[in-house]
C-alpha positions as CSV (number, residue, x, y, z in Angstrom):
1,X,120.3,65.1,130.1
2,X,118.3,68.0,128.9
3,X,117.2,70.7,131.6
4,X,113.9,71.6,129.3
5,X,111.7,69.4,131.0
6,X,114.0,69.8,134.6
7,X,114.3,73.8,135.3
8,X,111.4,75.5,135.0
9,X,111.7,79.5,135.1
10,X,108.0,79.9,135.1
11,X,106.4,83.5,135.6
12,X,110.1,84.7,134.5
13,X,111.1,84.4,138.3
14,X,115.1,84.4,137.2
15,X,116.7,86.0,134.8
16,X,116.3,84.3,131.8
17,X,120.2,83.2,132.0
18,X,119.9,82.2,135.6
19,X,120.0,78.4,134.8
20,X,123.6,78.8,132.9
21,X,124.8,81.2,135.8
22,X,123.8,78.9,138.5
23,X,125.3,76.0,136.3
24,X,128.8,78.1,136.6
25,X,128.3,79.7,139.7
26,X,131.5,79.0,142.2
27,X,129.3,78.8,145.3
28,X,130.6,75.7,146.3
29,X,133.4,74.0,144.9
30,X,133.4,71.1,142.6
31,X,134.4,68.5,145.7
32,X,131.4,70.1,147.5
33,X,128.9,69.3,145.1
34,X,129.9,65.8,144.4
35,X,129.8,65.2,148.2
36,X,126.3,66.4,148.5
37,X,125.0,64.2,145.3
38,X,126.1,61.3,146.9
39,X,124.8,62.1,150.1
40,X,121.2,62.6,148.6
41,X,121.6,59.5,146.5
42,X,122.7,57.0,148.9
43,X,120.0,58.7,151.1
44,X,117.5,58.2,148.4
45,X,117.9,55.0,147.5
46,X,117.7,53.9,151.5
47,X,114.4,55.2,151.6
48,X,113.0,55.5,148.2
49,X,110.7,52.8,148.7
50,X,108.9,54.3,150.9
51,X,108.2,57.4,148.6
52,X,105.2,56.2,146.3
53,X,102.0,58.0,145.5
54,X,101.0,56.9,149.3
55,X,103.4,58.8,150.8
56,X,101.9,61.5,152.9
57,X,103.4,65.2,153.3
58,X,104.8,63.7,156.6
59,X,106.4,60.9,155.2
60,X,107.8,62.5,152.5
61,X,109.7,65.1,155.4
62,X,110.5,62.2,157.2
63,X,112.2,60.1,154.2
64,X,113.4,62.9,151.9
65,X,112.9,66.4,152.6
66,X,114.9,66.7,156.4
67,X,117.9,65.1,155.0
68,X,118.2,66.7,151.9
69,X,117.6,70.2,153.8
70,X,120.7,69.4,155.8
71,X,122.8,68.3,153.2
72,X,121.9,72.1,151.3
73,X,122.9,74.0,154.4
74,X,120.3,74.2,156.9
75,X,119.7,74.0,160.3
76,X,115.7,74.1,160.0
77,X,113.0,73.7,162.7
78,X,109.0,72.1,162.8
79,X,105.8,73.6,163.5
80,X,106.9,77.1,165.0
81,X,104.2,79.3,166.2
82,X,103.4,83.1,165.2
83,X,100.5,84.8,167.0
84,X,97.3,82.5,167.9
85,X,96.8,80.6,164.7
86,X,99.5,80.5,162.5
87,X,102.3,77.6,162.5
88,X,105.5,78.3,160.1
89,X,105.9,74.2,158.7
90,X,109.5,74.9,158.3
91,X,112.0,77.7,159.9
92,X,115.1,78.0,157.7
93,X,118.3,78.4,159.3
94,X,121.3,78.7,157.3
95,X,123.7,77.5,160.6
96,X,123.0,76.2,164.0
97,X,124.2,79.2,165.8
98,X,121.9,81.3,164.1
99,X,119.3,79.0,165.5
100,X,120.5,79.0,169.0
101,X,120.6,82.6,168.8
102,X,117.2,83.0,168.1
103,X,115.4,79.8,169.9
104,X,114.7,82.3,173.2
105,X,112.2,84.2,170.9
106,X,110.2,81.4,169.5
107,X,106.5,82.4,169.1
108,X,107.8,86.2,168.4
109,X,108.8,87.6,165.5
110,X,112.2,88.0,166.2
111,X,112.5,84.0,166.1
112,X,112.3,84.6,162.5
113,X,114.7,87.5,162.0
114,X,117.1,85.2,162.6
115,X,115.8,82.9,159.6
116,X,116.8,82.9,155.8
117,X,113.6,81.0,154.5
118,X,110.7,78.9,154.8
119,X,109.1,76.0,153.8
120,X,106.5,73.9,152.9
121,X,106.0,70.1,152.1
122,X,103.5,68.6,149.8
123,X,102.1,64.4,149.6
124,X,104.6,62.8,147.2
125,X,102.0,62.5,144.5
126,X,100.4,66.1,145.1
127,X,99.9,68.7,142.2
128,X,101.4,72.0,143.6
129,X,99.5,73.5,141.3
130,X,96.2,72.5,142.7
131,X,93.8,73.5,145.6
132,X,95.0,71.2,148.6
133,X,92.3,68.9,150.3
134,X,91.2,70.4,153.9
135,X,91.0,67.8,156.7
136,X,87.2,67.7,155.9
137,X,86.9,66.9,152.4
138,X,86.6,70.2,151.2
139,X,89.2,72.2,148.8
140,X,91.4,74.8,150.4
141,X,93.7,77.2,148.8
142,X,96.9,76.2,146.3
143,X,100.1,75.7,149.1
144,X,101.7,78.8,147.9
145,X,98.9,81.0,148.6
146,X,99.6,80.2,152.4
147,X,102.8,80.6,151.7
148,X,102.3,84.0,150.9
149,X,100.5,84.6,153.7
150,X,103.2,83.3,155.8
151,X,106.0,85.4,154.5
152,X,104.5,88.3,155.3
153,X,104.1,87.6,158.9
154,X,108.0,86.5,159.0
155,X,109.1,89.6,156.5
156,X,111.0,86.4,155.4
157,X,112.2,86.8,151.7
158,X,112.5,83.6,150.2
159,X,110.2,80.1,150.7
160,X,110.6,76.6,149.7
161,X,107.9,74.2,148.3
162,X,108.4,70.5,147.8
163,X,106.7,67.2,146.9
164,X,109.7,66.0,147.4
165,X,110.1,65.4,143.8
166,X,109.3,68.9,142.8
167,X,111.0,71.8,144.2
168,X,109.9,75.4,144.1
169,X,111.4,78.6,144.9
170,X,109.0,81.5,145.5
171,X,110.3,85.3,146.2
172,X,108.1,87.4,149.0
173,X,107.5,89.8,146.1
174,X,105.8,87.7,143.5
175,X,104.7,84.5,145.9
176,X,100.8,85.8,146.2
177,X,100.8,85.4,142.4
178,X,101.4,81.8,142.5
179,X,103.0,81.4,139.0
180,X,106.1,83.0,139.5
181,X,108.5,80.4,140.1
182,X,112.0,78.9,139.9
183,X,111.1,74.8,140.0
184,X,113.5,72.1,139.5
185,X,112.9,68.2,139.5
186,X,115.1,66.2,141.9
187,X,114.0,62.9,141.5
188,X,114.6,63.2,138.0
189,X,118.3,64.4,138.4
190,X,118.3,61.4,140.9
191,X,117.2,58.9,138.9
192,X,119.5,60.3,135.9
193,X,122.4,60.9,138.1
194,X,122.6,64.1,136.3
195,X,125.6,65.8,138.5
196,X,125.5,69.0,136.4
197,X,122.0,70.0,137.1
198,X,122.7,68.7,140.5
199,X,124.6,71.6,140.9
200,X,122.5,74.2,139.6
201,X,119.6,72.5,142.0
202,X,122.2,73.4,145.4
203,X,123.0,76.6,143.5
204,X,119.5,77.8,143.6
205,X,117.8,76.2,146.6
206,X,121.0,76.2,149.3
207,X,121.2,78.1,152.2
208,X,124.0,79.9,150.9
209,X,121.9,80.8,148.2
210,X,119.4,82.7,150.0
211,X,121.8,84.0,152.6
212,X,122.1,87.9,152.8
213,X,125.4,89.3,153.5
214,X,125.6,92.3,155.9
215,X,126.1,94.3,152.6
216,X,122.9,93.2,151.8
217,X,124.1,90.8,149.1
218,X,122.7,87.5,148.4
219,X,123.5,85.2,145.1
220,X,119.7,84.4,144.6
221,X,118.6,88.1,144.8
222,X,120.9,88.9,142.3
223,X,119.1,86.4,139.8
224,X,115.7,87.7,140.5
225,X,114.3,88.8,137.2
């Protein structure tokens, strides 16, 4: 299928090659991807009936979002608390050791050292785009912007944001300016089947992807524009 309307590179987030280096990259091997598609699919088709435009941001966690953050690496846990108000959604971890290592912190910083990324989820029909709704009636701020806020209370480089159907990737250094994204749709590479852009979806959005090495390294830093 064409990628046009699939992969967006908006703000120039990536390199403007990133999608065809992803789509070769040899971070996991051909078996590795084809496992993970048809974990997601037969996952997806389970529960796809309960993701409609009803579906709340918790449903959509519940039914889609927790799974397929397994299947891309992660070890990832809810609701964790940084000072008096603020509540990370999603702590990344890219193994369970890493978690365990770090769980005797939690509510401290240095729960989140041990962290590769963040996240947040959306309602299944929600415009990430627009101002969400607050709890009474009136409009808060985009989700990204509280991402922002929320990487720089974790010095965490790299955050997630999902409908579930839309998937973003947002760097610490351009997240406040909310259009400077790396966004691929996974229900249409579901629906399509479409193993090849599968790949550059676990490519991009993996926790090997946004792993640093103790050189420093890490594949997605490399592909920042």
């Amino acid at each position: 299928m064409s990628t046009s309307n699939v992969i967006v590179n908006a703000g120039n987030f990536f390199a403007s090659d990133a999608a065809d280096r992803l789509a070769a990259s040899d971070l996991f091997s051909a078996a590795e991807i084809s496992e993970k598609f048809e974990q997601i699919c037969e996952h997806f088709e389970r529960h796809h009936a309960h993701l409609n435009d009803d579906a709340t941001a918790a449903q959509v966690g519940f039914f889609l979002v927790n799974r397929a953050l397994h299947i891309l690496g992660y070890t990832h846990s809810h609701n964790e608390p940084l000072g008096e108000d603020l509540r990370i959604e999603y702590t990344l971890f890219n193994s369970a050791d890493a978690f365990l290592a770090h769980v005797g912190s939690r509510g401290t910083n240095g729960f989140f050292n041990g962290a590769v990324g963040i996240a947040k989820v959306a309602a299944w029909a929600a415009n990430l785009d627009e101002n969400v709704k607050n709890e009474d009636g009136t409009a808060g701020d985009p989700p990204a912007y509280e991402l922002d806020e929320q990487m720089k209370a974790t010095n965490i480089q790299f955050a997630i944001l999902t409908n579930g159907r839309i998937w973003r990737l947002f760097h610490k250094n351009t997240v406040a300016m909310l259009n400077t994204f790396f966004e691929i749709d996974l229900l249409k590479i579901l629906e399509s089947r479409d193993t090849d852009t599968f790949k550059v979806f676990v490519n991009a959005f993996s926790a090997k992807a946004i792993s640093f090495d103790k050189s420093g390294s890490c594949p997605n830093k490399k592909l920042l524009a």
